[in-house]
C-alpha positions as CSV (number, residue, x, y, z in Angstrom):
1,X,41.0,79.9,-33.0
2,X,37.9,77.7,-32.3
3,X,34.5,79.0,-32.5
4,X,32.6,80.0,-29.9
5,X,31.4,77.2,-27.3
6,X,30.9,77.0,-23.7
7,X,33.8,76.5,-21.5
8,X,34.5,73.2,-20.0
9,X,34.1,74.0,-16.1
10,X,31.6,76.7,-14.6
11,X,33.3,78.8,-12.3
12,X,31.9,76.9,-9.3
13,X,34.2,73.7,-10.3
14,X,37.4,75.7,-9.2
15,X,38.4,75.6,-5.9
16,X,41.5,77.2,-3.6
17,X,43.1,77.4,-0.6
18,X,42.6,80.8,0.9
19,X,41.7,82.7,3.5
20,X,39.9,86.5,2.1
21,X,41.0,86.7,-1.4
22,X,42.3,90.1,-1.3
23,X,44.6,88.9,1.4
24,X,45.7,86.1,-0.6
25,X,49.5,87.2,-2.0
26,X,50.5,88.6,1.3
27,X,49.5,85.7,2.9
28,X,51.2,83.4,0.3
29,X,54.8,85.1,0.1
30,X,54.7,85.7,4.0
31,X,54.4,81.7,3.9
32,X,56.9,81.2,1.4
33,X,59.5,84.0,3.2
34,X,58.8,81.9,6.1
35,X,59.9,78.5,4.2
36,X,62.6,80.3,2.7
37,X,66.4,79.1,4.3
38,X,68.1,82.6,2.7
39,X,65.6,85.5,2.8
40,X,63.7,87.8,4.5
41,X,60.6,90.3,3.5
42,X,60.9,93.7,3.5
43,X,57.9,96.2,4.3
44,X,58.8,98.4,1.3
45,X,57.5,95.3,-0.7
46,X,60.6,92.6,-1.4
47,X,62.1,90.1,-0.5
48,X,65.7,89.9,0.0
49,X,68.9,87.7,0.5
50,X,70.1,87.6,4.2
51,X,73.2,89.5,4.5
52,X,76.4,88.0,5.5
53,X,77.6,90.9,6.8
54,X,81.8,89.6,6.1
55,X,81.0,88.9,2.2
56,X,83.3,90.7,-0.6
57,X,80.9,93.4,-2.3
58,X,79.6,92.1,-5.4
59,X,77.3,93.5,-8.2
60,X,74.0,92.9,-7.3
61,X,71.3,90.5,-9.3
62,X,67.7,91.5,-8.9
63,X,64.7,90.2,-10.6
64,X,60.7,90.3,-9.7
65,X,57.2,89.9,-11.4
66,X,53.7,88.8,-10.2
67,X,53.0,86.5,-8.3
68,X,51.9,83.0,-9.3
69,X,55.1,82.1,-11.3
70,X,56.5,80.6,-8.3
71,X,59.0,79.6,-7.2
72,X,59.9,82.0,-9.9
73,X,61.1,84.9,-8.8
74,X,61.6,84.3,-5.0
75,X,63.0,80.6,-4.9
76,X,66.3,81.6,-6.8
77,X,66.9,83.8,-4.1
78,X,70.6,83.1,-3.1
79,X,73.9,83.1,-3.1
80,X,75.4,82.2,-6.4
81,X,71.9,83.9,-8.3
82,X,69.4,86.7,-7.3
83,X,69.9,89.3,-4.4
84,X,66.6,90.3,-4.5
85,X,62.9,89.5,-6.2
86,X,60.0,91.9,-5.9
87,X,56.5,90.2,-5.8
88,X,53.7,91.6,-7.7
89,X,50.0,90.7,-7.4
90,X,48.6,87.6,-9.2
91,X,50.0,88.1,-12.7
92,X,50.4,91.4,-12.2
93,X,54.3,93.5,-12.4
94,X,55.9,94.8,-9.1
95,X,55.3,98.8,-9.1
96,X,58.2,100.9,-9.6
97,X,58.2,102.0,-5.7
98,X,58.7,98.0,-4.7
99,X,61.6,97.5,-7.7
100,X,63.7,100.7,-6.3
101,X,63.6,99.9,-2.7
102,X,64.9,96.7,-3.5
103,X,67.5,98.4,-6.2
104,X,68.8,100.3,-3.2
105,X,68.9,97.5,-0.7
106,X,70.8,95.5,-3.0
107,X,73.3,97.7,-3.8
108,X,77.2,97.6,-2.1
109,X,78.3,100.0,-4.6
110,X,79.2,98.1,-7.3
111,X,75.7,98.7,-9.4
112,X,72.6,96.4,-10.0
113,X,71.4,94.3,-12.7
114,X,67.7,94.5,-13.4
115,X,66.5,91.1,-15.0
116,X,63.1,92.3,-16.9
117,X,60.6,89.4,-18.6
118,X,59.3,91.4,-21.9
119,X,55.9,92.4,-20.8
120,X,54.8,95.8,-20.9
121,X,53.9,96.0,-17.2
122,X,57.3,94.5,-16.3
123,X,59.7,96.9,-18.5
124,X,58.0,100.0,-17.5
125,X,58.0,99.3,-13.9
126,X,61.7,98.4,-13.8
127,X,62.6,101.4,-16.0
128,X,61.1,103.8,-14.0
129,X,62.8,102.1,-10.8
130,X,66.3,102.5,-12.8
131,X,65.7,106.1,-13.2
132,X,64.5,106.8,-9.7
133,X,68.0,105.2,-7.9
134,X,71.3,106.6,-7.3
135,X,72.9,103.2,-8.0
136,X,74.1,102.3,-11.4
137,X,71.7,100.0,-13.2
138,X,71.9,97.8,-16.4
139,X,68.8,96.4,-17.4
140,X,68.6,92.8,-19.3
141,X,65.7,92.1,-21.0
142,X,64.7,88.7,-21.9
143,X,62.3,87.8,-24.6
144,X,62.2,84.4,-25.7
145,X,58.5,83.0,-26.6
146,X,58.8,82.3,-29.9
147,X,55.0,81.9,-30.0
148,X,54.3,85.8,-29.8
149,X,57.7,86.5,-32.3
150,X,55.4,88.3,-35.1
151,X,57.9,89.4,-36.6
152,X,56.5,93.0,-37.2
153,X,56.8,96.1,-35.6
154,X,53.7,96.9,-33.9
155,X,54.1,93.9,-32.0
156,X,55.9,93.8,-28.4
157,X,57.7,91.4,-29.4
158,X,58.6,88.1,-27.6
159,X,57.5,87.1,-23.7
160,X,60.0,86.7,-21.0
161,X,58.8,83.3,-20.5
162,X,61.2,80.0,-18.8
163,X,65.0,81.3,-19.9
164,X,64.2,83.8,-17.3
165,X,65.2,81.7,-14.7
166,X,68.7,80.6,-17.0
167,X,69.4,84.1,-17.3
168,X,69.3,84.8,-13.5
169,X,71.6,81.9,-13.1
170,X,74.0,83.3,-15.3
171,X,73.9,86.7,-14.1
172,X,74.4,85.6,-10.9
173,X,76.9,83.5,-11.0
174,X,78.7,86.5,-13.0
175,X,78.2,88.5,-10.5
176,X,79.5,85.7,-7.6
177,X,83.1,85.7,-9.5
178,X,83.7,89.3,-9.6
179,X,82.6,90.4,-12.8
180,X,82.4,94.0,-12.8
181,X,78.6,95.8,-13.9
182,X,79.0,95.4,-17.4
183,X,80.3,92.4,-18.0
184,X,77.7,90.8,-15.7
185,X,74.8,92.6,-18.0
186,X,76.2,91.5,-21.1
187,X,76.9,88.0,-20.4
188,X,73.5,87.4,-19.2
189,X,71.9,89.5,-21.8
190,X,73.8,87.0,-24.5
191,X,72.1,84.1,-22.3
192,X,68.8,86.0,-23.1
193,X,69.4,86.2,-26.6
194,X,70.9,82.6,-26.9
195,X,67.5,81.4,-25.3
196,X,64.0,80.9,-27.0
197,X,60.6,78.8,-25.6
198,X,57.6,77.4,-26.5
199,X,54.4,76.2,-24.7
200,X,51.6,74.2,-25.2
201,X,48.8,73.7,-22.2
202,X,46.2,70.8,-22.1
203,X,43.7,72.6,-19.7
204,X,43.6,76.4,-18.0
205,X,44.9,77.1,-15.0
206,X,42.1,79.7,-12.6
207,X,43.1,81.9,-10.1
208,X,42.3,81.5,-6.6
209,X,41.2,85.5,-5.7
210,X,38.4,84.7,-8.1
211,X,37.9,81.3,-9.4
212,X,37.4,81.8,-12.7
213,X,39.6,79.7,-15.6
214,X,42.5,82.1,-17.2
215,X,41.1,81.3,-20.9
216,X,38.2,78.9,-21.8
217,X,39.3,75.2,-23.3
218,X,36.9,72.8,-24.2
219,X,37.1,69.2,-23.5
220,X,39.2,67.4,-26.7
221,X,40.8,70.6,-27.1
222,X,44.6,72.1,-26.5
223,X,46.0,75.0,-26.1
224,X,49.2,75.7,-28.5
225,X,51.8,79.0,-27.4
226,X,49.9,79.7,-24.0
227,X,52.0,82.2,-21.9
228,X,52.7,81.9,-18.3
229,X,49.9,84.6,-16.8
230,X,47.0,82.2,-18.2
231,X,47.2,83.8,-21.8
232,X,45.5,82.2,-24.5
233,X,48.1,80.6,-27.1
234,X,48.2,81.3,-30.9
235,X,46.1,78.1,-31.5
236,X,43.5,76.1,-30.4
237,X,43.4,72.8,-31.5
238,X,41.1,69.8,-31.4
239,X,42.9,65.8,-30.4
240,X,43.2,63.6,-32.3
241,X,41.1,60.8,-32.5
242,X,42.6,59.1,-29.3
243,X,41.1,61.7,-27.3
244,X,44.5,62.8,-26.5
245,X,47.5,64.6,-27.6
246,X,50.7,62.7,-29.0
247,X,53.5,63.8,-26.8
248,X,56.2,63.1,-29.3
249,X,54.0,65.1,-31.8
250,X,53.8,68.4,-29.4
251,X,57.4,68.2,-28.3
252,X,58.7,68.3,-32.1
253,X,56.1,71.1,-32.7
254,X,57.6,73.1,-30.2
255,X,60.9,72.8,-31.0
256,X,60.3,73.2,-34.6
257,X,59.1,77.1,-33.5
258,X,62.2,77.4,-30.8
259,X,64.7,76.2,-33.2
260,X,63.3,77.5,-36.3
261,X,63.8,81.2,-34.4
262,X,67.1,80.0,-33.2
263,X,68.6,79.5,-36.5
264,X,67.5,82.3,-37.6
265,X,69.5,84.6,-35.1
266,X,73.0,82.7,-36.5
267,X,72.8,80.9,-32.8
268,X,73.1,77.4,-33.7
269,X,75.7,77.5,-35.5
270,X,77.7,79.9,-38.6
271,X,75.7,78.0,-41.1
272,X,72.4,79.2,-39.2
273,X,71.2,75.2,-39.6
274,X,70.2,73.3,-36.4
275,X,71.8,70.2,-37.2
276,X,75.3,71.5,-36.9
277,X,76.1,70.0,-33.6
278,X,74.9,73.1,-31.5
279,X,75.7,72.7,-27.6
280,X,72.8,73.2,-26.1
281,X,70.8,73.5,-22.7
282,X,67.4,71.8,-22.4
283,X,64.6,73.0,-20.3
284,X,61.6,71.2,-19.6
285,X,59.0,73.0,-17.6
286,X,55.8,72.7,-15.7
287,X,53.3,75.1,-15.7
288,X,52.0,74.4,-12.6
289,X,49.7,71.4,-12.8
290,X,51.4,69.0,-14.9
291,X,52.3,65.5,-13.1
292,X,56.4,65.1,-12.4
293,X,55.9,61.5,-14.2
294,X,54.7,63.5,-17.3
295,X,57.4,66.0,-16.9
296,X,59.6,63.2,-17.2
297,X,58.1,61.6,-20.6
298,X,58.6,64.8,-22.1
299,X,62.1,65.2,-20.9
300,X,62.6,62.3,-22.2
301,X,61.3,62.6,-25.6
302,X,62.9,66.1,-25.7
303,X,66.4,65.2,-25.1
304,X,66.0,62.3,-27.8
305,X,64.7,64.5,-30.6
306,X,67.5,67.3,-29.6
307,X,70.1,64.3,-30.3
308,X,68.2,63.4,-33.6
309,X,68.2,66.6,-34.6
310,X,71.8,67.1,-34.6
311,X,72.4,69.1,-31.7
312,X,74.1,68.2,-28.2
313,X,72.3,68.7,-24.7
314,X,75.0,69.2,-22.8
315,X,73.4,70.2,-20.1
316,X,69.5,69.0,-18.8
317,X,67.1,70.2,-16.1
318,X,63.5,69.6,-15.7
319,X,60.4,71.0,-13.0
320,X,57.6,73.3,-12.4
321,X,60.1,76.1,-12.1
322,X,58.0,78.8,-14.2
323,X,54.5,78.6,-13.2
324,X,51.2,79.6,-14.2
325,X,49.5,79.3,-11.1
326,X,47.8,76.1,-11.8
327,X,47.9,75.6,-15.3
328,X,48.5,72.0,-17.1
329,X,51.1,72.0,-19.6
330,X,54.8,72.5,-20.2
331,X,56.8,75.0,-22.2
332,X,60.3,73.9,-23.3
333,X,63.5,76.4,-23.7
334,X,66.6,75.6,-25.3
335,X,69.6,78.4,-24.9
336,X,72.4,77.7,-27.0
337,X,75.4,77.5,-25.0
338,X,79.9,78.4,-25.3
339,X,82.0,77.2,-22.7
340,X,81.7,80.5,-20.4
341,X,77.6,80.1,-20.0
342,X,78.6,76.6,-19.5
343,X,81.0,77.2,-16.2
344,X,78.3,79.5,-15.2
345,X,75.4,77.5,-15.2
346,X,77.8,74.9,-13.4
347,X,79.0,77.2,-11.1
348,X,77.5,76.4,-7.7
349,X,74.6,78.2,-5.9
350,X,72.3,77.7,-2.9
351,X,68.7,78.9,-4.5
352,X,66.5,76.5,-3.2
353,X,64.7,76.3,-5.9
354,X,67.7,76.0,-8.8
355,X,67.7,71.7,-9.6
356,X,70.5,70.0,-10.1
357,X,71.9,70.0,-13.9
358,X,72.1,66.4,-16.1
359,X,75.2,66.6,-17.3
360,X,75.2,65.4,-20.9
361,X,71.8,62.8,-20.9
362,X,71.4,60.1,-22.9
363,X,67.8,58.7,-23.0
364,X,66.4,55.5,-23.5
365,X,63.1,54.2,-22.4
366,X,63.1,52.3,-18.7
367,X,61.2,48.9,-20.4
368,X,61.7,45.9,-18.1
369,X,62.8,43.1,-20.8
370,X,61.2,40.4,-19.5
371,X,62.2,36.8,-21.9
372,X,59.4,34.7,-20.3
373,X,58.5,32.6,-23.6
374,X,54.9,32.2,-24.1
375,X,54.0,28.4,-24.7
376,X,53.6,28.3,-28.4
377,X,53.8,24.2,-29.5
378,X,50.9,21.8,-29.7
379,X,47.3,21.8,-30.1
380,X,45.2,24.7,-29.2
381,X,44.4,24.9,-25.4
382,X,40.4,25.9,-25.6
383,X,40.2,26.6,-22.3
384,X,42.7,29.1,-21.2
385,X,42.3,30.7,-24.8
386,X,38.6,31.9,-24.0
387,X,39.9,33.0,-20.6
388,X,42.5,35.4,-22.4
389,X,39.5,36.6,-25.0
390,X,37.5,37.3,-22.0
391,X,40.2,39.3,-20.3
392,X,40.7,41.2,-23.4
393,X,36.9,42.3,-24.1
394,X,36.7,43.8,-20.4
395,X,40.0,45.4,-19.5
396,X,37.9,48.9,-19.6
397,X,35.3,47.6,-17.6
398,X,37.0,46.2,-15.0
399,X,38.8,49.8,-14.9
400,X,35.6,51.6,-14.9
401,X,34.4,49.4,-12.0
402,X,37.4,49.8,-10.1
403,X,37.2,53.1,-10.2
404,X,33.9,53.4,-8.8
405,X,35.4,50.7,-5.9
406,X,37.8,53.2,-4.8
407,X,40.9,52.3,-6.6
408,X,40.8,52.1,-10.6
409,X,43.9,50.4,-12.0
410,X,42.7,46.7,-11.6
411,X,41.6,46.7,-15.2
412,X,44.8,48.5,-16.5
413,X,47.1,45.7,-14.6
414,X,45.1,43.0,-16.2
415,X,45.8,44.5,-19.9
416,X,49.5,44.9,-18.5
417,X,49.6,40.8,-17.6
418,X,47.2,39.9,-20.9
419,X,47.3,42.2,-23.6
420,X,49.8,41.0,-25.7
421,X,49.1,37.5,-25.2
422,X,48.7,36.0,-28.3
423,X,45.4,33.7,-28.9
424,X,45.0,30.7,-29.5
425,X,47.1,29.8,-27.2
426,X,49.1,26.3,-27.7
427,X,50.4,24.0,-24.4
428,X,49.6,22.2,-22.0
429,X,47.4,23.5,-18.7
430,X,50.5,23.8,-16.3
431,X,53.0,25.7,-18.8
432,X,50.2,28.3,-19.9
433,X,48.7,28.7,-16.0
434,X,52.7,29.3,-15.3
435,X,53.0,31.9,-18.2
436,X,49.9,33.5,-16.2
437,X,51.8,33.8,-13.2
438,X,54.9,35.1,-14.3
439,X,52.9,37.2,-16.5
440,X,51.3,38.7,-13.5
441,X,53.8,38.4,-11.0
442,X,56.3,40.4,-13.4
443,X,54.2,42.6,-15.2
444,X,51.1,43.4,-13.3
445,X,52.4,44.7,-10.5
446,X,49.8,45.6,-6.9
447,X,47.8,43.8,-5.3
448,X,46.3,41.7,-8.3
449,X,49.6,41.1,-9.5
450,X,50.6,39.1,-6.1
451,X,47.0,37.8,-5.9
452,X,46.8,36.1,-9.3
453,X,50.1,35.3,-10.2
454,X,49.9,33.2,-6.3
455,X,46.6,31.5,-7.8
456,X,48.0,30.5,-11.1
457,X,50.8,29.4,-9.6
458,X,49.2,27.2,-7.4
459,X,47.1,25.8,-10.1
460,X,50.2,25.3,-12.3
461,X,51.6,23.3,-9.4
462,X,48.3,20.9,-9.3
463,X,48.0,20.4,-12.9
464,X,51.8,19.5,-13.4
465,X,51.4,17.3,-10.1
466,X,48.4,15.3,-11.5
467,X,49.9,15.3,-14.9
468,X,46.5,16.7,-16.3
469,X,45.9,18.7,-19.5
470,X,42.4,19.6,-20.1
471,X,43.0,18.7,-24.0
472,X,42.8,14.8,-23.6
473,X,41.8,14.4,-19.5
474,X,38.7,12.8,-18.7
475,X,36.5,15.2,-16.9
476,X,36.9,13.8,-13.6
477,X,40.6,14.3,-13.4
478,X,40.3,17.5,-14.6
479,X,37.6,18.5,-12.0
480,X,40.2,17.0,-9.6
481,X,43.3,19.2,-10.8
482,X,41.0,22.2,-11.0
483,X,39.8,21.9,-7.6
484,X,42.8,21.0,-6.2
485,X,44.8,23.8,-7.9
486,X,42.0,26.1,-6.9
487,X,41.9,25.1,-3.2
488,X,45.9,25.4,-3.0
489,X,45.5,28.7,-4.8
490,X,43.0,29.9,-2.4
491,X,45.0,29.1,0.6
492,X,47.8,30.8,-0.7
493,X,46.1,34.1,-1.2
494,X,44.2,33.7,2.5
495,X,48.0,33.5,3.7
496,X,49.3,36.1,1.9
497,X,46.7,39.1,2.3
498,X,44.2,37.3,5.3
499,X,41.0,37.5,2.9
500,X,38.3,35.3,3.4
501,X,34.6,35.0,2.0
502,X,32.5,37.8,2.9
503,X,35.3,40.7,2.7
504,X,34.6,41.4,-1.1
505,X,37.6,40.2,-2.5
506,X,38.2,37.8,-5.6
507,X,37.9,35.5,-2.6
508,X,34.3,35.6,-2.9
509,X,34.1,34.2,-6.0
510,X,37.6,31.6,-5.9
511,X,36.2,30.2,-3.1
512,X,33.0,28.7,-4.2
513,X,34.5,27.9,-7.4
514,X,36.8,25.3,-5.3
515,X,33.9,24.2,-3.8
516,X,32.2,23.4,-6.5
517,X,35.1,21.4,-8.7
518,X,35.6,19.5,-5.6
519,X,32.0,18.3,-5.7
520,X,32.1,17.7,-9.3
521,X,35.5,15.2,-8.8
522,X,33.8,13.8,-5.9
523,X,30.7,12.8,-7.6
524,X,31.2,12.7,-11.4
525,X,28.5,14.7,-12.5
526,X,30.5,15.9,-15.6
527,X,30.2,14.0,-18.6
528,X,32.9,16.4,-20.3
529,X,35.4,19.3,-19.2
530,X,32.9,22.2,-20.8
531,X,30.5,20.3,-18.1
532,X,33.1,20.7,-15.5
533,X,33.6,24.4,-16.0
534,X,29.7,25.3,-16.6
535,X,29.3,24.0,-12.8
536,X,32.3,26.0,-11.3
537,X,31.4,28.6,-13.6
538,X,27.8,29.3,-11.9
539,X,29.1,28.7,-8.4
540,X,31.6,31.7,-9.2
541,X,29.5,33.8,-10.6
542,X,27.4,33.7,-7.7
543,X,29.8,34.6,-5.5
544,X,30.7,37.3,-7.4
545,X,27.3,38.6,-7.6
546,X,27.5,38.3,-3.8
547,X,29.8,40.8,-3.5
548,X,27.4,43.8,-4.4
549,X,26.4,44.8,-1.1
550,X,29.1,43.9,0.8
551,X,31.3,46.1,2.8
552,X,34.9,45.5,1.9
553,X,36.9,44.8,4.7
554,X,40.4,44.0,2.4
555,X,42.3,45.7,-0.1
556,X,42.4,49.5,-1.2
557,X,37.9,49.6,-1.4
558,X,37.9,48.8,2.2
559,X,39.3,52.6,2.8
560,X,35.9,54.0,1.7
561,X,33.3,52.0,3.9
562,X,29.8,52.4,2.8
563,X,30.6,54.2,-0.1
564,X,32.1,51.4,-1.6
565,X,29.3,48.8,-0.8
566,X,27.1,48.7,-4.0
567,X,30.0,47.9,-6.2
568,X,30.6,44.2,-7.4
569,X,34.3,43.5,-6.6
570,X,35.9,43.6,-10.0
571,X,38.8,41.0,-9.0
572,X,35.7,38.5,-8.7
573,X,34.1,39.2,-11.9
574,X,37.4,38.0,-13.3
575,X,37.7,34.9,-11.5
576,X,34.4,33.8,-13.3
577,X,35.9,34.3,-16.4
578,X,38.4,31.7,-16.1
579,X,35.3,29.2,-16.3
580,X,32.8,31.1,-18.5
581,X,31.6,34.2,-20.1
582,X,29.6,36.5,-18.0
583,X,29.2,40.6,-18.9
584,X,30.0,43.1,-16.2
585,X,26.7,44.3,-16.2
586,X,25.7,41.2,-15.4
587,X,27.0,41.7,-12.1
């Protein structure tokens, strides 16, 4: 572990919806029994399918364990899965009273199946529950955290941890066909067995009846084996030197550990080695406050290492399934599968919150090709090289003022457009101003993508039109291409999004740069093209400079109003740069 250091957020950085804390989990499962299209709440303290009074009997699937797993236990309430899940306080087991009553609920005479997650807390509480009923029980335990697997024994052993939630899916689906007590316990509990996880959190989650983080985590540091009531993992760890962790790097750590205690068990295969062509079931989960887009990289990069690996997913499923409150990370559990767990994981069920299983996925990244050649014959073109250069020493500023405007990708789009360009760049004006716009009409993407791919577009059109290339033109056709392709450019974007001057906008700065080429053609004040762009360059700037004080009217800075004011419009800043170098700061 790391040594001691103060913890990145005071406990006044957390906040919660909530009414009195200690009123909090009643008031939170009375919301979600109230959501819930199956189930009801019962005072003796669970929560319970509806009946359908005309069903066959069945052996009964029950499960339950504190609160702030969700929707674990309560949203695989349904036909097809669990009977029944008892609710315990935050992170704390369902006491024995609340796990009986629902035992005895549940039962049609056919016997119960307890499904426990290894924690002390949890086992006890169940046991004493299957001792206190008149109904047959069978208890099946999982435990598949590979991080707490010491391997010695004085330890508890492994957590119940994400396979819980494969394991009630099994057992009821078991129980759905007909299976008998037995044979519903014992083809779960090999689900169980065949099941191990790992997780890794980026930052704490914190608790809402007190607001305090579950486990301190500085800033550049991560969280390796965490368990899902806000324990701390088996490691802390510092990033790396991008300030972040490698997500291909953390997904094959964690399956190194599941894996690794897979093969040991014989599961993957006779010859205990993982690259045996195993059938296997992929779980990527959430722990609470991890983004669905970053779930998604990591399925991703999960199912492709499985397949390098050796082994075949043959069944996927990804989402915040097995919570920690609020905790950012993700834990992944693999269970090997035979063709029985197979049809039973298939088999259907209505638990709202059981996803829908990818059957057999393939991954590949979703890159757009895009075969636009960049212009790469001739003599270097000076002009539109420094432009590039300029772009590329300010994407993070421009972010970083964006930001501050309200919005914050501005910079990130322009890196998206720009930063592979190669410099110098070779061609003509009108072929590298139309590599500009497709690069930012295809690549960019929002508002600046539409905005600047229009204007160089426009000025493509002019220069091709005049037959003009600033390379060998004299300076006073050149002013007259560049202000004509400026002025079309500028009507363009005026039609397309209604900006004009004054509504802080790259508008602001475009449109006294026009102005200003079109006096420099007019009166041929330039005795060379570096002349030509020195003079639009200051009227830009200007402009831009303008814009610091002004109260956006247009675009995503005009939701904040006055907050907004103070802040140069980044779009403008980068107009300037097309004529001449100017620092943000500057601004």
């Amino acid at each position: 572990m790391a040594n001691e250091t103060q913890p990145t957020h005071s406990p006044d950085s957390f906040k919660s919806f909530r009414n009195a804390p200690s009123k909090f989990v009643e008031e939170a499962v009375g919301g979600l029994v109230t959501a819930h299209p199956y189930a009801d709440w019962h005072n003796d303290g669970f929560i319970g399918l509806k009946r359908d009074t005309d069903a066959e009997a069945q052996v009964a699937v029950i499960s339950g364990g504190g609160s702030g797993h969700e929707p674990m236990h309560a949203g695989f309430i349904g036909r097809g899965m669990l009977d029944a899940a008892c609710p315990g306080l935050l992170f704390t087991s369902p006491n024995a009273v609340q796990i009986t009553a629902a035992t005895n609920w549940a039962d049609r005479g056919l016997g119960v199946v307890h499904v426990v997650k290894n924690y002390t807390g949890d086992v006890m509480n169940f046991t004493v529950a299957a001792q206190s009923t008149d109904a047959q029980v069978r208890q099946v335990l999982v435990a598949d955290d590979v991080a707490t697997d010491l391997g010695n024994d004085h330890s508890p052993g492994r957590r119940g941890t994400g396979a819980t939630v494969i394991v009630e899916k099994v057992a009821g689906a078991a129980a759905a066909r007909g299976d008998e007590l037995g044979c519903v316990a014992e083809v779960a509990q090999r689900a169980a067995d065949r099941s191990r996880s790992m997780a890794v959190a980026l930052q704490p989650g914190h608790s809402p009846t007190h607001d305090r983080a579950t486990f301190d985590l500085q800033d550049g540091q991560i969280e390796i084996g965490v368990g899902i009531h806000g324990e701390p993992g088996m490691e802390r760890r510092d990033l790396d030197s991008a300030g972040q962790p490698s997500a291909r790097a953390l997904v094959a750590e964690l399956l190194d550990g599941i894996l690794g205690s897979l093969d040991a068990t014989g599961a993957t295969g006779a010859t205990g080695d993982s690259t045996d062509g195993a059938e296997v079931l992929l779980f990527v989960n959430g722990l609470g406050a991890t983004s669905e887009l970053e779930l998604d990289l990591v399925f991703g990069e999960a199912v492709q290492q499985l397949t390098e690996r050796g082994l075949r997913v043959r069944r996927a499923m990804r989402g915040s399934l097995v919570t920690a409150m609020n905790m950012a990370g993700i834990s992944l559990t693999v269970t090997v599968l035979d063709e029985e767990l197979l049809s039973l994981l298939d088999a259907p069920t209505d638990a709202p919150a059981w996803p829908g299983l990818v059957e057999d996925p393939q991954y590949r990244p979703a890159r757009m090709v895009d075969d636009y050649a960049q212009p790469d014959s001739g003599d270097e073109n000076e002009w539109l090289t420094l432009y590039v250069q300029r772009l590329g020493e300010g994407f993070d500023d421009l972010t970083a003022l964006d930001r501050e405007a309200g919005d914050g990708d501005f910079g990130q789009n322009m890196e998206a457009a720009f930063g592979d360009v190669r410099t110098p760049i070779r061609g003509g004006d009108a072929e590298v101003l139309q590599f500009f716009a497709h690069r930012m009409l295809v690549r960019a993407g929002g508002t600046s993508g539409a905005v600047l791919g229009s204007l160089f577009r426009e000025m493509a059109d002019a220069f091709d039109a005049a037959g003009v290339d600033s390379r060998t033109a004299k300076p006073e056709t050149f002013a007259s291409a560049l202000a004509e392709g400026l002025r079309l450019g500028l009507d363009a974007i005026t039609e397309l999004g209604g900006a004009k001057e004054g509504d802080n906008t790259l508008v602001d700065a475009l449109a006294p740069a026009a102005r200003a080429a079109q006096e420099v053609a007019s009166t041929g004040a330039a005795s060379s093209t570096e002349e030509v762009l020195r003079h639009v360059f200051d009227a830009a700037v200007a402009g831009a400079k303008a814009t610091r004080g002004m109260q956006a009217t247009k675009g995503r800075a005009s939701y904040l109003g006055e907050s907004a004011k103070e802040v140069p419009d980044p779009g403008a800043i980068s107009v300037t740069w097309l004529f001449g170098r100017a620092a943000v700061a500057d601004f």
